[in-house]
N, C-alpha and C positions, 0 to 999 in steps of 0.2 A: 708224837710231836704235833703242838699246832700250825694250821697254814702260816701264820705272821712267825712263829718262830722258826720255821722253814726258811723262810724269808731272811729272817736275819742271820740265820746259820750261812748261808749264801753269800751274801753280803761280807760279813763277816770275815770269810773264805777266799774272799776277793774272784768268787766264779759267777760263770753267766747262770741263766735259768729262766724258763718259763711260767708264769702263774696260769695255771689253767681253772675257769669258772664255766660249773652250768649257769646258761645266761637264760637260755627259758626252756619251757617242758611243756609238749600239749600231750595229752592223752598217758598215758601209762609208761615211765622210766624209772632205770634203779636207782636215784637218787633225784632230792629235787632242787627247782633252779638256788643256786646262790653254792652249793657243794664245789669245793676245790681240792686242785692235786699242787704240787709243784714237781716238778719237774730238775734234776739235776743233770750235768753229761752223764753220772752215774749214777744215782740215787734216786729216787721219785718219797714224795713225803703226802699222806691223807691219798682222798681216792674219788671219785665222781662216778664209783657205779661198778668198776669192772667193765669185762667184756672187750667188747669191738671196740666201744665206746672210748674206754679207759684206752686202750692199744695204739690206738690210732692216736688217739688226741700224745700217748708219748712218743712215740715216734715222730707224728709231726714237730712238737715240741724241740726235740733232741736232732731236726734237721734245721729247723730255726736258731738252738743254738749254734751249732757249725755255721749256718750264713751269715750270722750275726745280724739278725732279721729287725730293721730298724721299728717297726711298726706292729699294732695286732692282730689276731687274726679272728673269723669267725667261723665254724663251719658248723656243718648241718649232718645230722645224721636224721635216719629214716630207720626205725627198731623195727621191720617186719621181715618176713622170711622171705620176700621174694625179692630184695635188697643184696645186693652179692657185696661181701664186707670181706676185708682184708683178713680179718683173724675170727671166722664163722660167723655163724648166722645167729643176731641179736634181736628176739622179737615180740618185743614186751608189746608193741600196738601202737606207742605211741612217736614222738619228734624230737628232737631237743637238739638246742642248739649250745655248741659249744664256744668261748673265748678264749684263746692262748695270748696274753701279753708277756713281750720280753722281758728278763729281770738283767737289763745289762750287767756287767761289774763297774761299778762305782769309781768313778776317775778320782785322784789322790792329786791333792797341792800340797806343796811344802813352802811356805815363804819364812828366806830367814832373815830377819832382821822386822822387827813390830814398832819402826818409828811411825813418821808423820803419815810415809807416803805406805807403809805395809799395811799399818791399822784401817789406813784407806781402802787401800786393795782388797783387805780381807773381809770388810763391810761389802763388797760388793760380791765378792768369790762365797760367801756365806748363805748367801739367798737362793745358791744352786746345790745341786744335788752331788754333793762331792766329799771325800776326805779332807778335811783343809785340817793341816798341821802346819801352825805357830809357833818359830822356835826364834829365840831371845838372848844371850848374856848376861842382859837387862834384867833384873826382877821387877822393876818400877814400870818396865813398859807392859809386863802381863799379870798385873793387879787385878781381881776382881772388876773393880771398881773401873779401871780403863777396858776392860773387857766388856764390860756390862751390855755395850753397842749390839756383840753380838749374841745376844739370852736367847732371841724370838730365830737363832739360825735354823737356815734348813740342810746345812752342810752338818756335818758331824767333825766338830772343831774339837782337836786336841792340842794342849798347851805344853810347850816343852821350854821349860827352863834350864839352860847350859851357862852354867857358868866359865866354864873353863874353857870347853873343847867341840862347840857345836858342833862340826861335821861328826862326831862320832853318832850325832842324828839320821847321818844318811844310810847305816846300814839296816837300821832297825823301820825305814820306812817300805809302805806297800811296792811289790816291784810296779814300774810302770809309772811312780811317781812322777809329775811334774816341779822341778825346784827352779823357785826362783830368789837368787840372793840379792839382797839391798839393805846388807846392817850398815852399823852406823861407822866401821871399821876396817879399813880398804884393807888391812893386814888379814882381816877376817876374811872378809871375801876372797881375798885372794887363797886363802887353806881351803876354803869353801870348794872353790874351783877346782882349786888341785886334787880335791878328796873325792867332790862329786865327778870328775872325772876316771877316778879308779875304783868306782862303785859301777858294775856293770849295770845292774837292773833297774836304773831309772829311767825315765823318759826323756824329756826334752829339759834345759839346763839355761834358762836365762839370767843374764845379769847388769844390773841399773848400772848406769855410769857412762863419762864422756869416752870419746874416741882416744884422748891422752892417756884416761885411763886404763884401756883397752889396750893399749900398746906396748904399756910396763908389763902387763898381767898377760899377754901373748908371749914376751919374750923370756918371761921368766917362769911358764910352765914348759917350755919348749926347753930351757937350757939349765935351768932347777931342777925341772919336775920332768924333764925326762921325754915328755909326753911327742906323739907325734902332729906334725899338721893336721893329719884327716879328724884325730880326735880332740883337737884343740877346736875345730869347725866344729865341733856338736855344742858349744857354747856359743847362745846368741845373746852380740849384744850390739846396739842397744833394743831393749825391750821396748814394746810397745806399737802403738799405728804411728807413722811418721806425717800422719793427715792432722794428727789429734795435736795441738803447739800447747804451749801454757807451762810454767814449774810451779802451778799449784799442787799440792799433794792430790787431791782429789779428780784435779785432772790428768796429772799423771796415774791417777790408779786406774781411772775409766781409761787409758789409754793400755793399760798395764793389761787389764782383763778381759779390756775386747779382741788383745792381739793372741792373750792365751784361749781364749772362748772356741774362739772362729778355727781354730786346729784342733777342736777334738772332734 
């Protein structure tokens, strides 16, 4: 398997992993600069030489993932025999330096409802490096054609048309997801809530709306739906920076994704 498909097996997996590159080589090593491994918590995929070399750099790697190592790293090895190396003596002659960069797991958005102010939001959530899942009732709001804003994303945008029964979107999304509901159908939002509440593996749960509305939809997950106060808290609302004022869509999106940004 190649390095990039490594990579997207990863990804894919929703696990962490390190991309490891020889970054430069002086004098005589087993592979030359630009060779990569990746690195899995259990897998490793290609190779940069074997050895000491190889050994170290996974181990470092797979303690990086455990720390959840924000940053890269570089280290240096010395390939001769009077070098005391972790897993014996590597000693071609020459240097070489190695790179481990982290492969985080990939943060996951779900926004449901793709009016004024979602299409908004998702033009900005689109240009980072995320799962962003689009889910509708609507077919006219995820047309091609109203889509089209986001062709050049860097999010990996999946479109999900519900006609009937949106939350049955939330079983099938990555755990860990981020949901935020703001359709166009307070009935909706409100199943929404009730649902993504009894989906354990999501993340954080926000929802657009006044404080009036917030107070129907507290008393009637609580006396409806069962649910308790401590788990009625994991729904925040209102969304957003309360620095950010304006009921333009676009300002409310900028306020919508600075307030989700800044928590991850």
């Amino acid at each position: 398997m190649t390095w990039f498909a490594a990579v997207a097996r990863l990804r894919a997996r929703r696990e962490a992993g390190v991309l490891v590159t020889v970054a430069t080589v002086r004098g005589h090593a087993p592979r030359n600069a630009g060779a990569k491994l990746v690195v899995g918590q259990d897998e490793t995929w290609g190779s940069i030489g074997g050895g000491n070399v190889e050994a170290v750099s996974i181990d470092r790697a797979r303690e990086m993932i455990a720390e959840g190592a924000p940053g890269p790293e570089l280290v240096d090895f010395a390939l001769n025999d009077k070098v005391h190396n972790r897993h014996g003596v590597q000693c071609c002659g020459g240097t070489v330096s190695v790179l481990l960069e982290p492969l985080p797991v990939v943060r996951a958005v779900a926004v449901f409802g793709v009016g004024h102010v979602g299409l908004e939001l998702a033009r900005i959530l689109a240009r980072h490096d995320l799962d962003l899942h689009l889910i509708d009732s609507r077919a006219d709001t995820l047309t091609p054609q109203r889509l089209a804003v986001l062709d050049d994303a860097v999010a990996q945008v999946r479109v999900h048309h519900t006609p009937l029964l949106p939350e049955e979107v939330l079983e099938s999304l990555p755990p860990g997801t981020h949901v935020l509901i703001m359709t166009h159908d307070h009935a909706e939002d409100a199943a929404l809530c009730d649902a993504a509440l009894r989906t354990a593996h999501l993340g954080s749960i926000g929802l657009i709306g006044s404080a009036a509305k917030w107070s129907r939809f507290r008393k009637r997950l609580a006396t409806e739906g069962g649910h308790a106060d401590a788990d009625i808290d994991r729904i925040k609302t209102p969304i957003g920076l309360p620095d950010i004022a304006g009921k333009e869509p676009a300002t409310i999106a900028v306020s919508v994704a600075a307030d989700l940004l800044r928590s991850f």
